[in-house]
C-alpha positions in Angstrom: 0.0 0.0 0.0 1.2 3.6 -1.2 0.1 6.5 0.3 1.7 10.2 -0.2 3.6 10.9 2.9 5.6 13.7 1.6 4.6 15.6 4.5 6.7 13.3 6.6 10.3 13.1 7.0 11.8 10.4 5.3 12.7 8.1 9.0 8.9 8.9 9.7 7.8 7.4 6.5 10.0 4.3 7.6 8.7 4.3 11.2 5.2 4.3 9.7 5.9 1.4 7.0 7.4 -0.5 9.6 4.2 0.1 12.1 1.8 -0.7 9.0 3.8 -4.3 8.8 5.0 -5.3 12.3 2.9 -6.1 15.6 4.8 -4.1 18.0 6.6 -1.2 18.0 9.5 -2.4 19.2 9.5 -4.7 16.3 9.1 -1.5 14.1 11.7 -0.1 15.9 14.2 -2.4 14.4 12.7 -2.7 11.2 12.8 0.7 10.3 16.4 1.0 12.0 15.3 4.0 14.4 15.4 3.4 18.5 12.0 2.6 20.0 11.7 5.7 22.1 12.2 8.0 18.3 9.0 5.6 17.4 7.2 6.7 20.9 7.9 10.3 19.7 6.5 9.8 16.6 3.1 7.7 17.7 3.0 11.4 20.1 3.3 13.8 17.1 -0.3 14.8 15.9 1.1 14.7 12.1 2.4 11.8 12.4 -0.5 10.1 13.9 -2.8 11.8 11.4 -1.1 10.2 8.2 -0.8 6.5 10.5 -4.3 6.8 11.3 -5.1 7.4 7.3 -3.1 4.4 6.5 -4.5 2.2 8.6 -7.8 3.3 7.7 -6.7 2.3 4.3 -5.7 -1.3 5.2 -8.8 -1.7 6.6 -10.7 -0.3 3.3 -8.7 -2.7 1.3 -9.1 -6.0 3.8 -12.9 -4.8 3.3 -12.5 -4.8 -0.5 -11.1 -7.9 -0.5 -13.9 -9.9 2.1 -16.4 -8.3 0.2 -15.0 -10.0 -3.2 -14.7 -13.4 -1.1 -18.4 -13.2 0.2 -19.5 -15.9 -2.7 -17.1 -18.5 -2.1 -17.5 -18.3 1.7 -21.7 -18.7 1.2 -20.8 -21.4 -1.2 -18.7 -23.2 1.4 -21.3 -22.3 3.9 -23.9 -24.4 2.2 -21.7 -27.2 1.4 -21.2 -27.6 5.5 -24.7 -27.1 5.6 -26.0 -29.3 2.7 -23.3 -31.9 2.1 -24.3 -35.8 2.6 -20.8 -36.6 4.1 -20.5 -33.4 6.6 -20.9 -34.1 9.9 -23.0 -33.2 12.4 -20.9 -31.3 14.2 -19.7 -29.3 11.7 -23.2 -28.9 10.7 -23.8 -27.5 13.9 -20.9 -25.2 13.9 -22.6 -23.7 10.5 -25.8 -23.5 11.8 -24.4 -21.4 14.3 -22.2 -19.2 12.3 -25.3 -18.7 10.0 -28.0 -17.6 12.6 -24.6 -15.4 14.7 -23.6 -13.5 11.4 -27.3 -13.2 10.9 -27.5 -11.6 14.0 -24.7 -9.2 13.5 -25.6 -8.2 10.3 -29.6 -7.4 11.3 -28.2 -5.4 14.8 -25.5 -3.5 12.3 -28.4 -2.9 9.7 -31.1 -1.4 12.6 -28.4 1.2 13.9 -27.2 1.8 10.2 -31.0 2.8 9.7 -31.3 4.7 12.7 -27.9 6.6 12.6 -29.4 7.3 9.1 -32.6 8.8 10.5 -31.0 10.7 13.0 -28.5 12.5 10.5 -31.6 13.3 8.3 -33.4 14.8 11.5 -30.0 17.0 12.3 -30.0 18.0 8.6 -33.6 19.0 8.4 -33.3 21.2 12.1 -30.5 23.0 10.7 -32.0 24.2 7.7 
Protein backbone atom coordinates (compact mmCIF):
# COMPACT_ATOMS: atom_id res chain seq x y z
CA UNK A 1 0.00 0.00 0.00
CA UNK A 2 1.17 3.64 -1.22
CA UNK A 3 0.13 6.46 0.28
CA UNK A 4 1.69 10.21 -0.20
CA UNK A 5 3.61 10.93 2.88
CA UNK A 6 5.56 13.72 1.58
CA UNK A 7 4.58 15.64 4.53
CA UNK A 8 6.66 13.35 6.64
CA UNK A 9 10.30 13.06 7.05
CA UNK A 10 11.76 10.43 5.34
CA UNK A 11 12.66 8.15 8.97
CA UNK A 12 8.90 8.90 9.67
CA UNK A 13 7.80 7.36 6.50
CA UNK A 14 9.97 4.33 7.57
CA UNK A 15 8.67 4.34 11.24
CA UNK A 16 5.20 4.29 9.66
CA UNK A 17 5.90 1.37 7.04
CA UNK A 18 7.44 -0.50 9.63
CA UNK A 19 4.20 0.12 12.05
CA UNK A 20 1.80 -0.71 8.99
CA UNK A 21 3.76 -4.28 8.76
CA UNK A 22 5.01 -5.28 12.34
CA UNK A 23 2.94 -6.08 15.64
CA UNK A 24 4.77 -4.11 18.00
CA UNK A 25 6.62 -1.16 18.01
CA UNK A 26 9.54 -2.39 19.17
CA UNK A 27 9.54 -4.67 16.29
CA UNK A 28 9.07 -1.48 14.12
CA UNK A 29 11.66 -0.12 15.86
CA UNK A 30 14.16 -2.41 14.39
CA UNK A 31 12.70 -2.67 11.15
CA UNK A 32 12.85 0.72 10.27
CA UNK A 33 16.38 1.03 11.98
CA UNK A 34 15.29 4.04 14.37
CA UNK A 35 15.45 3.43 18.53
CA UNK A 36 11.95 2.62 20.04
CA UNK A 37 11.71 5.70 22.15
CA UNK A 38 12.23 7.96 18.31
CA UNK A 39 8.96 5.59 17.37
CA UNK A 40 7.23 6.66 20.86
CA UNK A 41 7.87 10.33 19.72
CA UNK A 42 6.52 9.83 16.59
CA UNK A 43 3.05 7.68 17.70
CA UNK A 44 2.99 11.45 20.14
CA UNK A 45 3.26 13.80 17.11
CA UNK A 46 -0.33 14.81 15.89
CA UNK A 47 1.07 14.67 12.13
CA UNK A 48 2.45 11.82 12.37
CA UNK A 49 -0.47 10.12 13.88
CA UNK A 50 -2.81 11.77 11.43
CA UNK A 51 -1.10 10.22 8.24
CA UNK A 52 -0.76 6.54 10.53
CA UNK A 53 -4.31 6.83 11.32
CA UNK A 54 -5.12 7.40 7.28
CA UNK A 55 -3.10 4.35 6.51
CA UNK A 56 -4.49 2.16 8.61
CA UNK A 57 -7.76 3.32 7.67
CA UNK A 58 -6.67 2.32 4.28
CA UNK A 59 -5.67 -1.31 5.16
CA UNK A 60 -8.75 -1.69 6.65
CA UNK A 61 -10.73 -0.29 3.26
CA UNK A 62 -8.69 -2.73 1.26
CA UNK A 63 -9.08 -5.97 3.77
CA UNK A 64 -12.94 -4.80 3.34
CA UNK A 65 -12.54 -4.82 -0.46
CA UNK A 66 -11.13 -7.92 -0.50
CA UNK A 67 -13.87 -9.88 2.14
CA UNK A 68 -16.41 -8.31 0.22
CA UNK A 69 -15.03 -9.96 -3.24
CA UNK A 70 -14.74 -13.36 -1.12
CA UNK A 71 -18.44 -13.16 0.19
CA UNK A 72 -19.46 -15.88 -2.68
CA UNK A 73 -17.11 -18.47 -2.05
CA UNK A 74 -17.48 -18.34 1.70
CA UNK A 75 -21.69 -18.73 1.21
CA UNK A 76 -20.83 -21.41 -1.21
CA UNK A 77 -18.67 -23.21 1.37
CA UNK A 78 -21.29 -22.31 3.95
CA UNK A 79 -23.93 -24.35 2.20
CA UNK A 80 -21.70 -27.20 1.39
CA UNK A 81 -21.24 -27.64 5.45
CA UNK A 82 -24.72 -27.05 5.61
CA UNK A 83 -25.97 -29.30 2.66
CA UNK A 84 -23.30 -31.90 2.14
CA UNK A 85 -24.28 -35.84 2.56
CA UNK A 86 -20.84 -36.63 4.10
CA UNK A 87 -20.49 -33.37 6.65
CA UNK A 88 -20.86 -34.13 9.91
CA UNK A 89 -23.04 -33.23 12.36
CA UNK A 90 -20.91 -31.32 14.24
CA UNK A 91 -19.69 -29.30 11.65
CA UNK A 92 -23.24 -28.88 10.68
CA UNK A 93 -23.81 -27.51 13.89
CA UNK A 94 -20.87 -25.23 13.88
CA UNK A 95 -22.59 -23.71 10.48
CA UNK A 96 -25.79 -23.50 11.82
CA UNK A 97 -24.40 -21.38 14.33
CA UNK A 98 -22.21 -19.19 12.29
CA UNK A 99 -25.32 -18.69 10.01
CA UNK A 100 -28.04 -17.58 12.60
CA UNK A 101 -24.56 -15.44 14.72
CA UNK A 102 -23.61 -13.54 11.42
CA UNK A 103 -27.27 -13.18 10.95
CA UNK A 104 -27.52 -11.55 13.97
CA UNK A 105 -24.66 -9.18 13.51
CA UNK A 106 -25.63 -8.21 10.29
CA UNK A 107 -29.55 -7.38 11.34
CA UNK A 108 -28.20 -5.41 14.76
CA UNK A 109 -25.49 -3.55 12.27
CA UNK A 110 -28.45 -2.89 9.66
CA UNK A 111 -31.14 -1.38 12.56
CA UNK A 112 -28.39 1.19 13.93
CA UNK A 113 -27.18 1.80 10.18
CA UNK A 114 -31.02 2.76 9.73
CA UNK A 115 -31.30 4.75 12.70
CA UNK A 116 -27.86 6.63 12.56
CA UNK A 117 -29.36 7.35 9.13
CA UNK A 118 -32.64 8.77 10.49
CA UNK A 119 -30.99 10.68 13.02
CA UNK A 120 -28.50 12.50 10.48
CA UNK A 121 -31.61 13.26 8.29
CA UNK A 122 -33.39 14.85 11.47
CA UNK A 123 -29.97 16.99 12.27
CA UNK A 124 -30.00 18.02 8.61
CA UNK A 125 -33.62 18.98 8.40
CA UNK A 126 -33.31 21.24 12.10
CA UNK A 127 -30.51 23.05 10.74
CA UNK A 128 -32.04 24.22 7.71
Amino acid sequence: MTTDRSNLTPNQAKALNALLNTGTRKEAAKAANLDERTIRRYMEDANFMTEYRKACDALIDDATRQLKQMLPLGMDALEHLLTGETISDATRHAAVRTLFEYAVKYSELNDVEQRLDRIEQNLRIDTE
